[in-house]
C-alpha positions as CSV (number, residue, x, y, z in Angstrom):
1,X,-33.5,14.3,-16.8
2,X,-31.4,15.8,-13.8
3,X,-33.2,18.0,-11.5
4,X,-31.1,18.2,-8.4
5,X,-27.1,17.6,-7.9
6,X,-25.2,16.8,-5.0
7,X,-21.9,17.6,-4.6
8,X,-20.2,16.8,-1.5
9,X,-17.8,19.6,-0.9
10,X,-14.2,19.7,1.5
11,X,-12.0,22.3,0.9
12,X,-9.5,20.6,-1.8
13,X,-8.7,21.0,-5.0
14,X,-10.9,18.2,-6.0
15,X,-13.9,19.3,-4.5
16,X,-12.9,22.9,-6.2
17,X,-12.8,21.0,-9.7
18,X,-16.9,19.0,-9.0
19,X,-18.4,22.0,-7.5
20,X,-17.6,24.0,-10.8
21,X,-18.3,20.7,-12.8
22,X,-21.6,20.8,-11.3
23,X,-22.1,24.7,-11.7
24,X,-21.1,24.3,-15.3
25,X,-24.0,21.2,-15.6
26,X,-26.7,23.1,-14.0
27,X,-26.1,26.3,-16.3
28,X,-26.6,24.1,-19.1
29,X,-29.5,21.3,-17.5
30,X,-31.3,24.4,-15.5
31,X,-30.9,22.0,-12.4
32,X,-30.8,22.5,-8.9
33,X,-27.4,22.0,-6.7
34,X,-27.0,21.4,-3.2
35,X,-23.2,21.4,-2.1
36,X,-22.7,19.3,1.3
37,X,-20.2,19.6,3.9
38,X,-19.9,16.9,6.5
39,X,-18.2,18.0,9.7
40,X,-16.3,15.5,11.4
41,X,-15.2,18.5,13.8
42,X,-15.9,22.1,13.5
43,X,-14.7,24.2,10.5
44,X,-14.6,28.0,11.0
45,X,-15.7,30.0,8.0
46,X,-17.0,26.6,5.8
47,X,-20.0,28.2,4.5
48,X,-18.2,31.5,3.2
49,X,-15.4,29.2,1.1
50,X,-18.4,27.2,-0.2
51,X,-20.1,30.0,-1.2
52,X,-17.3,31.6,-2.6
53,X,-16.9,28.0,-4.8
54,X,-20.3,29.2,-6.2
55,X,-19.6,32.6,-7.1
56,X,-21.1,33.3,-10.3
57,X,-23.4,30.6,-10.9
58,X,-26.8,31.4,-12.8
59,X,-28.5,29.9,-9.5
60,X,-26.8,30.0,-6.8
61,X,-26.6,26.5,-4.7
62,X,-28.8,25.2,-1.4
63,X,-25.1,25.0,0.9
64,X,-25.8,21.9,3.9
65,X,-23.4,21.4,6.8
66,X,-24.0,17.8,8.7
67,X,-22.9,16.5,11.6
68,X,-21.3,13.2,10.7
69,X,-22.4,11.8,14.6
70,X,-20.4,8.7,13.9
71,X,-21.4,7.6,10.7
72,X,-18.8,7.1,7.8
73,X,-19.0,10.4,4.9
74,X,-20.1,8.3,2.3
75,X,-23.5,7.3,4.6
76,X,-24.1,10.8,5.1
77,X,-24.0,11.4,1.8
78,X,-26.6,8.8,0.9
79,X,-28.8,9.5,3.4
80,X,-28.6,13.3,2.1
81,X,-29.1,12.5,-1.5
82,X,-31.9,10.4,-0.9
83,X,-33.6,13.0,1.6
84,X,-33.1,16.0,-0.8
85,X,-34.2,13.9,-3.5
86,X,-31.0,14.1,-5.7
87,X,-30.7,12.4,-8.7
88,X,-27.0,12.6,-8.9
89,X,-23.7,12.7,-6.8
90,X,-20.8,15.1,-8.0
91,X,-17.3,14.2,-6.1
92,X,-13.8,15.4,-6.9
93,X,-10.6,13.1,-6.8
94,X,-7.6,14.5,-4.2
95,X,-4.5,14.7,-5.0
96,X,-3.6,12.6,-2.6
97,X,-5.5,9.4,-4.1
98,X,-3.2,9.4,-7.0
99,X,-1.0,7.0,-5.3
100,X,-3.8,4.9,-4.5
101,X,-4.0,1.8,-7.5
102,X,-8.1,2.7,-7.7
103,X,-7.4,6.3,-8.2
104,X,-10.0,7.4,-5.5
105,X,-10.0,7.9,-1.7
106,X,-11.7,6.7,1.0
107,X,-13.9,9.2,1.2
108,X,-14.9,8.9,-2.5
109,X,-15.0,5.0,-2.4
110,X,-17.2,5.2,0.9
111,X,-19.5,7.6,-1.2
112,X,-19.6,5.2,-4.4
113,X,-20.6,2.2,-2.1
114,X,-23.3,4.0,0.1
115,X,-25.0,6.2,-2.9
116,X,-28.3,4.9,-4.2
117,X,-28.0,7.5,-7.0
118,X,-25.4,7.6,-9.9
119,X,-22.2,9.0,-8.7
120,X,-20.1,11.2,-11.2
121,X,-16.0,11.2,-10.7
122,X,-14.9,14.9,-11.6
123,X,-10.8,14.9,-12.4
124,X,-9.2,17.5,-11.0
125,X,-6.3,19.5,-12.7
126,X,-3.6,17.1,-11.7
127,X,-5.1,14.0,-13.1
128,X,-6.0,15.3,-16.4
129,X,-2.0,16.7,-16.9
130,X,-1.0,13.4,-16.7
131,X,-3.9,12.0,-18.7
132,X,-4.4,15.0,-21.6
133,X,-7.4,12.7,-22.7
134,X,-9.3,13.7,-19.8
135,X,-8.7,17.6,-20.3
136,X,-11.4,17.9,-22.3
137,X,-13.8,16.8,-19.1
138,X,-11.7,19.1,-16.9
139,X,-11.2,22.2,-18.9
140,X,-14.6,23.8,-17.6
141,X,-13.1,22.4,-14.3
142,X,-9.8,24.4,-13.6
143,X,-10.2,27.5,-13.7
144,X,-11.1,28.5,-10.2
């Protein structure tokens, strides 16, 4: 049984697609999210466009900033899941990473080899047009 989510958070559309992937799982689990932002450098107004992500959502989510103090995202991400006690981590694909052969980015493979926790790929809107057989995980997912 899931009790708390993680969902590292940027400010892309892929991030966008977990966040309401997550939002969407809670409603129906009754689960707590945290949404994390690791700063590499600051980010003016982070916070507000995080919780504006979470607009609407039954209970609204625990938002973290973290200083990444020269550790790699995906360690930050670990350490965090495993210090809030999360039993899963929520990450979006970029758009960018479409290109890549793997499908994911750095940032998302440095998260999947780090986590301790199951790690759940969300696909963002432009994935699932070119693959409609992954609409049906995304539809909950677009519409932000």
């Amino acid at each position: 049984m899931l009790r708390h989510i993680l969902v590292p958070a940027g400010l892309g559309v892929g991030s966008r697609a977990a966040v309401r992937y997550a939002l969407e799982l809670s409603r129906w689990l009754g689960c707590k999210i945290t949404l994390l932002h690791v700063l590499e450098r600051p980010e003016p107004l982070i916070v507000e466009t995080l919780t504006r992500m979470a607009q609407g959502a039954r209970h609204p989510p625990t938002v973290l900033l973290v200083e990444a103090q020269g550790q790699s995202i995906g360690a930050v991400v670990a350490q965090t899941a495993q210090q809030i006690c999360a039993d899963l981590i929520v990450i979006g694909r970029r758009d960018a990473a479409q290109q890549a052969p793997e499908g994911l980015g750095l940032v998302a493979r440095s998260i999947l080899a780090s986590a301790k926790v199951p790690v759940q790929v969300v696909p963002n809107l432009v994935m699932a047009q070119r693959k409609p057989w992954l609409q049906r995980f995304a539809d909950g997912v677009l519409e932000i």
